[in-house]
N, C-alpha and C positions, 0 to 999 in steps of 0.2 A: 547917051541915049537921047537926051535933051529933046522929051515930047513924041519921038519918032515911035512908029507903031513895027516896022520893018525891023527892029533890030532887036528887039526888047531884051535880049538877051545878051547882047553884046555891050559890055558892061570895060568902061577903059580902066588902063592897070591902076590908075591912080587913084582914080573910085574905089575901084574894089578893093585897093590895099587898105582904103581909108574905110571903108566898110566893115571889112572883117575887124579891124584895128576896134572899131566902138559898138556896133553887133553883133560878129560872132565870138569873138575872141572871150568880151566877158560872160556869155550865155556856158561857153564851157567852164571857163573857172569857178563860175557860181553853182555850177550844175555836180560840176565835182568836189566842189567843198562841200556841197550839203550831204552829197553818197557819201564822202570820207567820215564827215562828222556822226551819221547813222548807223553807218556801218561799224563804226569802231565801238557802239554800246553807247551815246552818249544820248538825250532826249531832249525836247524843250517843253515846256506848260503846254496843255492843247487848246487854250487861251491864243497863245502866240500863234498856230498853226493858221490862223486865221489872216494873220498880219499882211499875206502878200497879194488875198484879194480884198483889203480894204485898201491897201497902197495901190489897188490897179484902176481904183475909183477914177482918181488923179491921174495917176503916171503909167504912161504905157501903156499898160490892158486895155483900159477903156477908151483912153483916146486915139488908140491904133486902127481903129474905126471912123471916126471924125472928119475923116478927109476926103471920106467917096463922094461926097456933093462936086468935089473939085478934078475926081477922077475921068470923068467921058471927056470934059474939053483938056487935060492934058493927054490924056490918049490920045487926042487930035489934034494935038498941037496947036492951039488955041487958049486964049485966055478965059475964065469961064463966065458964061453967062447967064441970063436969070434963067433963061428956058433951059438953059442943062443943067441947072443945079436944081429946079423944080420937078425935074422927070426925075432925078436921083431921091426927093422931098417924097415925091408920088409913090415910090416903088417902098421907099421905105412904110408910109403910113398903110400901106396896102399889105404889106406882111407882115409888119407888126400887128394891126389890127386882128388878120386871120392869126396869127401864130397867138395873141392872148385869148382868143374865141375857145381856142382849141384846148388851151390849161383850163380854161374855166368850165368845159365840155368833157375834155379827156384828158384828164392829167400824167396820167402814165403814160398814154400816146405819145403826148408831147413832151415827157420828159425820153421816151425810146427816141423819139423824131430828134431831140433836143441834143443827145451824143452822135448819134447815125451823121446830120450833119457837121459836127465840131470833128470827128474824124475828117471829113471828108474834106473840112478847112484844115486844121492843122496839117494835113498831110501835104496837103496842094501848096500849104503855105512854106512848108521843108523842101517841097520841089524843085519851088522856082528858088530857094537858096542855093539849093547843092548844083542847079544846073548855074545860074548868073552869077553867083558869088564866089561860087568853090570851083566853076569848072567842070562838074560831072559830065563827063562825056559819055562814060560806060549807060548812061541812061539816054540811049539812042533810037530806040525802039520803043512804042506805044504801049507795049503791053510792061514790060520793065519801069515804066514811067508809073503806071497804074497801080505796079506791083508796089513800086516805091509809096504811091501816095496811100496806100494798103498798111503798109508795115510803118511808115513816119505816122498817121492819123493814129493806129492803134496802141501805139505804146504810151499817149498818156490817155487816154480811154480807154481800152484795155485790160494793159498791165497791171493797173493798179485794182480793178475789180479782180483779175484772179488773186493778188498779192495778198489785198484788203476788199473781202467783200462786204463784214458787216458794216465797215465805214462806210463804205459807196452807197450800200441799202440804206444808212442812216442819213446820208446828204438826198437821195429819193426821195426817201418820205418824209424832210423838211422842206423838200421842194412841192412835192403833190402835196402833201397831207396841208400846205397853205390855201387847198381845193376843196376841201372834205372828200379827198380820195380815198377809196376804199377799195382798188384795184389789186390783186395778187401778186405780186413782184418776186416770189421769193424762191421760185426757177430760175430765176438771172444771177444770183446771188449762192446757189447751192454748190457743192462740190464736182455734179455731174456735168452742170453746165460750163465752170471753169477750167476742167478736165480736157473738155473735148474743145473748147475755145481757145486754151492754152495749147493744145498740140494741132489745130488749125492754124494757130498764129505761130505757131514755132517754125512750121515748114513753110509757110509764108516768107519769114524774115528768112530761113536759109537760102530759100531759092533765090529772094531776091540781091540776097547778097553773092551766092554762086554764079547767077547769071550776069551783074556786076564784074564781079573777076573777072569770068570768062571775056567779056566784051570790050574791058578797061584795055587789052592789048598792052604795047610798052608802056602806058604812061598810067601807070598805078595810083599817083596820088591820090589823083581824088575819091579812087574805090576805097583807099585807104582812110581818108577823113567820113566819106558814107558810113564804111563797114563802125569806125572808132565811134561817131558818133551814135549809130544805130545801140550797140553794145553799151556805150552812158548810157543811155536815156533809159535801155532796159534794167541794168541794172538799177539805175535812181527811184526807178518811178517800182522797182519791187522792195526798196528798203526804205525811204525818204516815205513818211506819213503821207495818206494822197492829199488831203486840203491843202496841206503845205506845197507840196510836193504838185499837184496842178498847178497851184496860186502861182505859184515862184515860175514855174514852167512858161503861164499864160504870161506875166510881166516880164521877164530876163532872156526867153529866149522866142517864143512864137512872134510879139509882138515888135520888139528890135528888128526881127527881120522885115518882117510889114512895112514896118517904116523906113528902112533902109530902101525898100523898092519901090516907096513913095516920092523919097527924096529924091531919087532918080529923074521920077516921070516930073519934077518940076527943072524948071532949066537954069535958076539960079544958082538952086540948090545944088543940082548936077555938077555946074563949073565950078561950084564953091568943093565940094567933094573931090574934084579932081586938084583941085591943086592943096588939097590937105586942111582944108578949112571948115571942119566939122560943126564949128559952133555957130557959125552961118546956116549952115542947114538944119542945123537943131533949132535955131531960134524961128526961122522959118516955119516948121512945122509946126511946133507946139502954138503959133500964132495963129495958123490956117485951123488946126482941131483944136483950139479953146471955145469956138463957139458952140457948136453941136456936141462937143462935149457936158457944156451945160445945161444943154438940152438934155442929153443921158439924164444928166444926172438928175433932171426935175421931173421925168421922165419916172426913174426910180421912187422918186418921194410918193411920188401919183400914183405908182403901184403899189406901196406899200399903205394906203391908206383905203385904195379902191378891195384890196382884197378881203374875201369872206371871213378869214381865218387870222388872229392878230399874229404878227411875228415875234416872238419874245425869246431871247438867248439868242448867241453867236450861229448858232447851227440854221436858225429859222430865219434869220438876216442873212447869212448866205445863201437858204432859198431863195428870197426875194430876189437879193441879186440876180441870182442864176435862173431866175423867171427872165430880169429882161435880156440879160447877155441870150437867150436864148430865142426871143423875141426880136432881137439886133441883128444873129447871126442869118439868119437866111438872105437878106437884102444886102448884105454884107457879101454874102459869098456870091451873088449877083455878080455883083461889081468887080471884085475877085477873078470872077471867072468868067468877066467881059475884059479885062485885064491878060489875062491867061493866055485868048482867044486872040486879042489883038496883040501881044507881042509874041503870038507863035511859040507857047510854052508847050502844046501838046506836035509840036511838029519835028 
């Protein structure tokens, strides 16, 4: 790929073998040891469930963000300069600022606006894996594509509210209730609404797994790794507790991918990947997102000091959190989805 914006999908075998090898490959085994482990009757403390978004502070989650200052001059094959990493500065302090107005305004809004987009990423973010990484070709057509980022966004937003709603209602209103919310939520959370969300989403993922098949023609693979992986995820994210069970999702498997098609758009990294030299490219990165990462993070301390309501327990610290990931996420998906656009993911 090395910078080019024409090909963005065209991904050489040596890459992507070395790709799948260190993000996809353990996003599944992590994914199905935790379904094995749940499934079979076993549990951990709900202390621990917490564990894989404090680890995403650091590692993965949070720094799989970190690197959009440096994304418009690699999309143009350029090295980057102050004026493009200040337009990237600008657009974030510009959505951040409205996205914490709006918690402090409308908390529930922004916690509905706060999944409505993280669907809308995660899904876009499984797209461009299964089309660059895996080869999906059966997703050839704009509406399949759409359906895909439909059915990949909703299974850890989703699933786990029809699975678990009182937990999802309880990370809610530790998320508002750090607002003095007093908004009604508990239509979202009821039987009726999971009923008819869950047989909305059901015929979603069929379809878009039927029109899949139909499309894939001779070369099944990859319908086959979609269909496999669609099928995990539903199942994990219906047995695997959700905090745990997002936590681990957002670090092991969304954000691996992120950065897999970060490493890309740099051209070091790129050659270093192609000839099996992963540690190159890992060290690269984590170089380039340690700064603005620290920025998150002081970012964070500022929220939790600036807000009305003190945070006290693991539950109400994962509010805070998921205040600013949510605050992050719109400039993020900006970027994203100027990303998308220049390597012709919707074409």
């Amino acid at each position: 790929m090395r910078g080019k914006t024409d090909d963005g999908l065209r991904v050489s075998p040596g890459a992507r073998q070395t790709l799948r090898r260190i993000a996809i490959l353990p996003s599944w085994l992590a994914t199905a040891a935790l379904l094995l482990f749940f499934a079979t009757g076993f549990d951990v403390p709900e202390a621990w469930q917490y564990l894989p978004f404090a680890v995403s502070l650091v590692f993965l989650g949070l720094p799989h963000g970190a690197v959009d200052h440096l994304v418009p001059a690699r999309l143009s094959g350029r090295g980057a300069s102050l004026r493009s990493m200040l337009g990237v500065v600008a657009l974030y302090a510009i959505l951040v600022s409205g996205g914490l107005a709006l918690w402090f305004a409308a908390p529930a809004v922004a916690f509905v606006l706060f999944i409505a987009v993280t669907w809308f990423h995660w899904g876009q973010g499984d797209l461009y894996s299964l089309r660059a990484l895996l080869g999906a070709r059966h997703l050839n057509h704009q509406f399949s594509r759409a359906l895909a980022v439909f059915v990949r966004g909703g299974l850890p937003m989703l699933v786990p509210l029809i699975a678990f709603p009182e937990v999802y209602e309880s990370v809610a209103q530790n998320a508002a209730g750090l607002f003095e919310d007093s908004a009604d939520r508990s239509f979202l959370f009821g039987p009726a609404f999971g009923i008819s969300a869950g047989a909305v989403f059901a015929a979603a993922t069929l379809l878009s797994l039927a029109m899949g098949y139909r499309r894939s023609g001779f070369d099944r693979g990859p319908w086959f790794v979609d269909a496999g992986e669609t099928l995990l995820l539903m199942a994990y994210f219906a047995v695997v507790p959700p905090i745990l069970a997002v936590g681990a999702y957002f670090c092991l498997w969304h954000a691996p991918r992120h950065i897999a098609r970060l490493m890309l758009l740099d051209e070091p990294s790129s050659s270093a990947l192609e000839r099996g030299y992963a540690v190159f490219a890992v060290r690269a990165f984590v170089r380039d997102s340690a700064p603005l990462t620290l920025a998150a993070l002081c970012l964070l301390v500022g929220l939790y000091f600036l807000l009305p309501e003190p945070a006290r327990g693991p539950g109400a610290l994962l509010g805070v959190y998921l205040v600013l990931i949510s605050v992050l996420t719109p400039p993020h998906v900006a970027i994203v989805s100027l990303m998308d656009r220049r390597q012709g993911l919707w074409r």
